[in-house]
C-alpha positions as CSV (number, residue, x, y, z in Angstrom):
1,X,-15.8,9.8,-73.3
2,X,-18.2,12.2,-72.3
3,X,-20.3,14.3,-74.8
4,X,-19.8,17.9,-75.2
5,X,-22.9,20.3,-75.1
6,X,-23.4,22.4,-78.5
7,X,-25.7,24.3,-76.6
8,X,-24.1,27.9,-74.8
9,X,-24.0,28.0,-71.7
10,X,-26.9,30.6,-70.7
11,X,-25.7,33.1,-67.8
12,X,-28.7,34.4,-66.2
13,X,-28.2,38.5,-64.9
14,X,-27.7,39.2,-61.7
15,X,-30.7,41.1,-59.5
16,X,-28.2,44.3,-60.3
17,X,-28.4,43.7,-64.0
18,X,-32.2,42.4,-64.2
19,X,-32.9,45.6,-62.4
20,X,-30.4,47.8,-65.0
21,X,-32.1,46.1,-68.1
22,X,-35.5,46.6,-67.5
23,X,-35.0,50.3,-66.2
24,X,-32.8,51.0,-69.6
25,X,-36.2,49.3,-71.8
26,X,-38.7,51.5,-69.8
27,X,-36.6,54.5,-70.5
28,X,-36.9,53.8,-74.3
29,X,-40.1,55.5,-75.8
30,X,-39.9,52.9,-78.6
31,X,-40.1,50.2,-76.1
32,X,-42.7,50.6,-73.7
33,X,-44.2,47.9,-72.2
34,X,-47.6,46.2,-72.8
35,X,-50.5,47.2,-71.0
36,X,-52.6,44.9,-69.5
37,X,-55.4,45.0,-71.9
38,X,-52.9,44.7,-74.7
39,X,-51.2,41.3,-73.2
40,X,-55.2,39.9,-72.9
41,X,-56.1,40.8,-76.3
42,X,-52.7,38.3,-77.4
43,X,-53.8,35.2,-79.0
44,X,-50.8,32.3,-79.2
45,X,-49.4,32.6,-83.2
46,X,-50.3,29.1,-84.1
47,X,-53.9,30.2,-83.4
48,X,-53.2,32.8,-86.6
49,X,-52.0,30.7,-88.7
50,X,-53.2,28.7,-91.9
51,X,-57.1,29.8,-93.6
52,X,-60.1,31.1,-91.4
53,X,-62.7,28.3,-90.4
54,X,-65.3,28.4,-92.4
55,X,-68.9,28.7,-91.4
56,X,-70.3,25.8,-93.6
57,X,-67.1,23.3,-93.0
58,X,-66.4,20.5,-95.9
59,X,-65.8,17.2,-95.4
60,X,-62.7,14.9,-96.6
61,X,-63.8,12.1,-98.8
62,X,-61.9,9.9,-101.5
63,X,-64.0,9.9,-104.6
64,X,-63.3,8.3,-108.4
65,X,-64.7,10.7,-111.2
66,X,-64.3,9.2,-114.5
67,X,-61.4,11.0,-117.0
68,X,-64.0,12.9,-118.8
69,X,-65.6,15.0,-115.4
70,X,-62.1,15.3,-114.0
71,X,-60.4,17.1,-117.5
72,X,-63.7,18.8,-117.8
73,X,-63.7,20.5,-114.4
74,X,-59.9,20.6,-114.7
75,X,-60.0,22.5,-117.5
76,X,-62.0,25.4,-116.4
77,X,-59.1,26.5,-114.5
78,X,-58.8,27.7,-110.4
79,X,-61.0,27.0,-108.6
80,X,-62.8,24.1,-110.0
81,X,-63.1,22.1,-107.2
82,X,-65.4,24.7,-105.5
83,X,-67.5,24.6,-108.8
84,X,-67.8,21.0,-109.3
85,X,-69.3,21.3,-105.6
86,X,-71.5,24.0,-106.8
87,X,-72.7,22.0,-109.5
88,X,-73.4,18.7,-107.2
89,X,-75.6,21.2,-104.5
90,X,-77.5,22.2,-107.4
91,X,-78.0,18.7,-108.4
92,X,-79.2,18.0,-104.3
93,X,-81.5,20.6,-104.2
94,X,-83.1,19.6,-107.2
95,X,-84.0,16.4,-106.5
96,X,-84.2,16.3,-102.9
97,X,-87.4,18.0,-103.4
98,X,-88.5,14.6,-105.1
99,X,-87.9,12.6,-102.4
C-alpha cells in the first residue's frame, strides 16, 4: 500500500504569473520592496530572541545553601538571587584584600 502525502501539492507560477505577481506588489505603495541597505541591516530572528548578553556573564554552578540562607534570601522576594550574589561579592572584596 503506498502512503498518501498530507502535504499539498505546491504549484510553482509560471514566468507569465512570476512576472504578473511581482509587477501587482511593486504597484502597491504599502508594499514596496526592501532596499538594499534595509535587507543588510536584517539580522536572522533567532538572533533576537531570549535576554541581551550581559557584559559581566555568570556562571552555572550547583550549590547547597542550608534551609535558613535559602528561606532568608527567599523571603526577600524577586530578585533575590541577584542579591545573595551581591552579598557574596561584598564578601570577596573584603577579604580578598587579606590575602
Amino acid at each position: 500500500m503506498s502512503k498518501i502525502s498530507k502535504r499539498p501539492a505546491i504549484m510553482m507560477p509560471t514566468l507569465q504569473e512570476d512576472k504578473a505577481i511581482t509587477a501587482a506588489a511593486k504597484a502597491d505603495p504599502d508594499a514596496q520592496p526592501l532596499t538594499p541597505k534595509q535587507l543588510k541591516s536584517m539580522v536572522p530572528m533567532r538572533a533576537l530572541r531570549g535576554r541581551p548578553k550581559s557584559e559581566n556573564a555568570k556562571q552555572l554552578v550547583s550549590v547547597r545553601y542550608s534551609q535558613e540562607v535559602l528561606a532568608y534570601f527567599k523571603s526577600t522576594g524577586e530578585g533575590w538571587q541577584s542579591r545573595m550574589d551581591e552579598v557574596l561579592r561584598k564578601y570577596v572584596a573584603r577579604h580578598s584584600s587579606r590575602v
